[in-house]
C-alpha positions in Angstrom: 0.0 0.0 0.0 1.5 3.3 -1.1 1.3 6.6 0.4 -1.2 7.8 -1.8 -3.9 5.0 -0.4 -2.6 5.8 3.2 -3.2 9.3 3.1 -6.4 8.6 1.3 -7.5 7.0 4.4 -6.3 9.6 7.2 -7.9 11.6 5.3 -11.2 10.4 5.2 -11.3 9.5 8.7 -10.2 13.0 9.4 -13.0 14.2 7.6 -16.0 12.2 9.2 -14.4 12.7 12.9 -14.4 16.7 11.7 -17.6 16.4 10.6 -18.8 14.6 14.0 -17.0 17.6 16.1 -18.0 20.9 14.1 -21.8 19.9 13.5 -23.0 17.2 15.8 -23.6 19.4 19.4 -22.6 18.3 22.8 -26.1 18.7 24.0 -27.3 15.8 21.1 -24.8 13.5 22.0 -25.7 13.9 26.0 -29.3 13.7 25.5 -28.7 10.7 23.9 -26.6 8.8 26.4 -27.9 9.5 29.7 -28.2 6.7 32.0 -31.6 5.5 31.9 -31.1 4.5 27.9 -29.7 0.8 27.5 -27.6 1.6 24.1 -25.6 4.1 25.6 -22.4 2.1 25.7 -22.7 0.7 22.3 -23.9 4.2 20.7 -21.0 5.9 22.6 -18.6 3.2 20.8 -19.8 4.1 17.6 -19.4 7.4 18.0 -15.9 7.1 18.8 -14.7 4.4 16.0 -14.8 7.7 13.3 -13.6 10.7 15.8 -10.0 11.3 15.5 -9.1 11.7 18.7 -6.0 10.4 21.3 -5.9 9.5 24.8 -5.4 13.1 25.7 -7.5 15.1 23.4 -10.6 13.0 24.0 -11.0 14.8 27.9 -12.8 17.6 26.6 -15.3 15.0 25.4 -15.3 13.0 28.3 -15.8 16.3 30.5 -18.6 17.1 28.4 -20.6 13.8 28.8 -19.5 13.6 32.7 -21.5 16.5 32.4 -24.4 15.5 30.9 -24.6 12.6 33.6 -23.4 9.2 31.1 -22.1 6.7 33.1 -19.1 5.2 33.6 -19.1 2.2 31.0 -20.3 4.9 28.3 -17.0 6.7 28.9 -15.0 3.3 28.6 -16.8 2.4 25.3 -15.7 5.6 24.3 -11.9 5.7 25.7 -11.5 1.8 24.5 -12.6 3.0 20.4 -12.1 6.3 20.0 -7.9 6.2 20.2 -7.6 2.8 19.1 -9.6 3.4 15.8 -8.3 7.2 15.5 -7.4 7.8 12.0 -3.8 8.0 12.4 -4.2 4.7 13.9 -5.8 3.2 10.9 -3.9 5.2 8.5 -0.5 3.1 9.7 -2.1 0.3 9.8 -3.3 0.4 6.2 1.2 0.5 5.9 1.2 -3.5 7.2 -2.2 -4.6 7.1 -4.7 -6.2 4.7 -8.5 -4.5 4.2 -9.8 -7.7 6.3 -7.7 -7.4 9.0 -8.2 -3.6 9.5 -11.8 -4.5 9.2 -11.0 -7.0 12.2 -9.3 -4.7 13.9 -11.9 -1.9 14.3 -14.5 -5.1 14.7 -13.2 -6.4 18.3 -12.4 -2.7 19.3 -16.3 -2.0 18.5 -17.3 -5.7 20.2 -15.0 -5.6 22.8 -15.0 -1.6 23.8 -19.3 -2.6 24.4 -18.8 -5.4 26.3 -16.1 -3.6 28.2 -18.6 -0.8 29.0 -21.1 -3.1 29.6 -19.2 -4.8 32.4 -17.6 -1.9 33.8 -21.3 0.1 34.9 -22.7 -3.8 35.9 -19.9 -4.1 38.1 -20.0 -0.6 39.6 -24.0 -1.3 39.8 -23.4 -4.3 42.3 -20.5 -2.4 44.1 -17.7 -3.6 42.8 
């Protein structure tokens, strides 16, 4: 894969976690994933798969649904998929992978980042 197809990539990813951030407002995403909706955690993780965003610059996000009162395994879904599928992730993978095993890749971190978020808020639910 050349740099041409890589950059084709980051850039597309860029582009659809812009397009999340400059049009999509705090307020819609929060009144979406407050706690008393069962598909936070999974909506959360979607969210994140397309956002470009890193460990560090997702905590204005994170402040913003603390605000708007998501719970815990929401904010896991959402720290486990948004870096780990962040386009500059993707991008170097495209360098060494194959279109299925990127596709596999983003796949568990979707699966995996639910059930993660899932298992987080039942265990803080039964005090754990």
């Amino acid at each position: 894969m050349g740099i041409k197809q890589v950059l084709l990539y980051f850039s597309i990813f860029a582009a659809i976690g812009f397009l999340i951030n400059r049009f999509v407002p705090a307020e819609v995403i929060t009144q979406y994933l407050g706690t008393d909706n069962k598909f936070t955690v999974p909506l959360m993780a979607l969210v994140g798969l397309p956002l470009f965003v890193s460990g560090s610059s997702s905590i204005p996000i994170i402040n913003a649904l603390i605000a708007g009162d998501a719970s815990q395994g929401v904010l896991l879904a959402f720290m486990i998929t948004g870096p780990g599928t962040s386009a500059g992730v993707i991008a170097g993978l495209a360098v060494i992978m194959k279109e299925r095993a990127i596709g596999l890749y983003i796949g568990y971190f979707l699966v995996f980042g639910i059930l993660l978020g899932y298992l987080y808020d039942f265990l803080l639910m039964i005090g754990i």
